[in-house]
C-alpha positions in Angstrom: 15.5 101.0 93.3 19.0 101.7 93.4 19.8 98.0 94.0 18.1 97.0 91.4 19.6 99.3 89.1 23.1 98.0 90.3 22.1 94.4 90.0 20.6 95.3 86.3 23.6 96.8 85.4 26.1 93.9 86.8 24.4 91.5 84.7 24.4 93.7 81.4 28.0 93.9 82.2 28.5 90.1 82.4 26.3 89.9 79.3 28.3 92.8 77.1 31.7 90.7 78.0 30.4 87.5 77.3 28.9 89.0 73.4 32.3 90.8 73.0 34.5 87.4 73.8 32.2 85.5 71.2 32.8 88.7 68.5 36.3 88.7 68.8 36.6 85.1 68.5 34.4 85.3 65.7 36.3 88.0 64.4 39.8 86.1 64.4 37.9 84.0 61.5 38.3 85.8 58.4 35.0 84.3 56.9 32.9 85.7 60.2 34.3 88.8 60.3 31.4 90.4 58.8 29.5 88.9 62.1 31.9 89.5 64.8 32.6 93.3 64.3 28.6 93.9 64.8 28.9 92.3 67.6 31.8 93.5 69.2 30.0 97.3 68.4 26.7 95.8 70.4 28.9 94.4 73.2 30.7 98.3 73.4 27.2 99.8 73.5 25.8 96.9 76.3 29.0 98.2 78.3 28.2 101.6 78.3 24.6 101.2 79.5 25.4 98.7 82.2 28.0 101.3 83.4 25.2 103.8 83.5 22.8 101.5 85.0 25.7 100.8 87.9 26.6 104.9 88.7 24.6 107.4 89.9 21.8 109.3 87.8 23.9 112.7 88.2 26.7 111.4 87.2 25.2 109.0 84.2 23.9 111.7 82.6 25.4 114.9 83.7 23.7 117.2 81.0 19.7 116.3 82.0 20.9 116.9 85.5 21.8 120.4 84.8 19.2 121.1 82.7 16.7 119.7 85.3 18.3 122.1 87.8 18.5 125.2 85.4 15.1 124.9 84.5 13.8 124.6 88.5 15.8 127.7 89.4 13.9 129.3 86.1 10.9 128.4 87.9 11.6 130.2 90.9 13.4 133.4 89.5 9.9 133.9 87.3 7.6 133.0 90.8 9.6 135.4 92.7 9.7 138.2 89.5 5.8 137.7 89.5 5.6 138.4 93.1 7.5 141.2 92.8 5.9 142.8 89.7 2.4 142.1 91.3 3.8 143.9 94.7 4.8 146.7 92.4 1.5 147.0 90.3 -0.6 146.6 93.5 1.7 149.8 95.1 1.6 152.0 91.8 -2.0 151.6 91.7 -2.5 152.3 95.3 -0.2 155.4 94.5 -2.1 156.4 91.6 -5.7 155.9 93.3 -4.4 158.2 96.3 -3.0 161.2 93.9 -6.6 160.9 91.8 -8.2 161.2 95.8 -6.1 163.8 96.4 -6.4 165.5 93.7 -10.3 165.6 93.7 -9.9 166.9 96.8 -7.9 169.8 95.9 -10.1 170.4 93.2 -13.2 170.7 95.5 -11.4 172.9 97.8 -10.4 175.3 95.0 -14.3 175.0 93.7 -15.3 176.0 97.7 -12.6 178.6 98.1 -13.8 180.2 94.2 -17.2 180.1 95.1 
């Protein structure tokens, strides 16, 4: 894949030079100027994607990258949080099961004790 990338973006790159000699020779003519800076634009824009078809996909567009990594470690902070607050519910009501036990107990002993 990454071959074909670099082979993709070698013949853009060819292709954006050729399209910006033929603007700026078109573009030496005052009567095609209106032509030549349109394409000279178009032949900018061709060089910027075959240069980010030729690098690597971190470094050809650095801002998805982090957000693609921000929004995994997201993911795992709130998996691990969940654990955690289910480890916490599960313990509070275990806690809260055992002092309503005990304290049925204690009630019945204080009924046995009154009685």
């Amino acid at each position: 894949m990454r071959l074909l990338r670099g082979l993709g973006g070698a013949v853009l790159w060819i292709l954006a030079s050729l399209l910006g000699l033929v603007g700026v020779l078109l573009c030496i003519t005052v009567i095609l100027l209106p032509v030549g800076l349109p394409l000279v634009k178009l032949a900018g824009q061709l060089f910027a994607r075959s240069l980010q078809l030729m690098l690597p996909r971190a470094l050809a567009h650095p801002v998805n990258e982090i957000t693609k990594a921000v929004e995994k470690k997201d993911r795992k902070i709130t998996k691990a949080a969940d654990k955690e607050s289910r480890k916490v519910r599960a313990a509070a009501s275990d806690t809260a099961s055992d002092t309503a036990k005990s304290a049925r107990k204690f009630a019945r002993k204080m009924r046995k004790r009154v009685s």
